[in-house]
N, C-alpha and C positions, 0 to 999 in steps of 0.2 A: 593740790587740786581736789580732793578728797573732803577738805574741810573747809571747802570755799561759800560763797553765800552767791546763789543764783541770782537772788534779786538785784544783787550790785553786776553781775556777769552781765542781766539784761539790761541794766543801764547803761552800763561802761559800751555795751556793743548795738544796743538797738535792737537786738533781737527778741523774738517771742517767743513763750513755751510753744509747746507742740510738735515742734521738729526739731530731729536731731542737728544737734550743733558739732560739725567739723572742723576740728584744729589740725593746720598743716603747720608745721614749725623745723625746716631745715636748717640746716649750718656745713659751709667746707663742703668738703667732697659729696659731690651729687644735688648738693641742694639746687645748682641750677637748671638741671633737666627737672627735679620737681615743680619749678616756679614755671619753666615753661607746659608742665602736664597740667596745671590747675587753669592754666591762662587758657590753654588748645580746649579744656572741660569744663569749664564755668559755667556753663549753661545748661550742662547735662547734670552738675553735682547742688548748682543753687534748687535745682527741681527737686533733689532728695536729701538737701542738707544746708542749714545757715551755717557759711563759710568764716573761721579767720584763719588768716595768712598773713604769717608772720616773716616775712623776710626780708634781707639786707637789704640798707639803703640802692636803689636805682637797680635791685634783682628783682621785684615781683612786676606784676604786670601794671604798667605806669596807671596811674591814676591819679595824675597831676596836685598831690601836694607837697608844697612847698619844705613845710614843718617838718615833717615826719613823722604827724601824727597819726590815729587811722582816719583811714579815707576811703570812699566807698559809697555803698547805697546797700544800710543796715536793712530797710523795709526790703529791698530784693534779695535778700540774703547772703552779700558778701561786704566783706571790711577786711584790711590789709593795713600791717603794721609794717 
């Protein structure tokens, strides 16, 4: 993460400089009370941060695709993997 290149970061996700970008990434024990704490705050944290959220298939909060590519709405600041 250290030696990664932003300008492929804001491709890959749609987001813009100027505000901080929040990575949630759980796994196993706990990570489902996290997925339900981003889903109950999403509107409180997309106000102070462009969101990804990384979690297991049919644990984050649905946003109907198929693939399991991300999906989302990058200009309002959140995407889920």
């Amino acid at each position: 993460m250290r030696n990664g290149n932003s300008e492929k970061g804001y491709q890959l996700t749609g987001f813009r400089p100027g505000k901080p970008v929040l990575l949630v990434w759980g796994g196993s024990q706990g990570s489902e009370e996290i997925n339900h704490l981003i889903a109950r705050e999403l509107s409180h944290l997309k106000s102070e941060f462009q969101i990804v959220h990384i979690a297991g298939a049919g644990k984050g909060k649905p946003m109907g695709d198929p693939i399991g590519g991300p999906v989302g709405d990058p200009m309002g600041g959140y995407i889920q993997f």
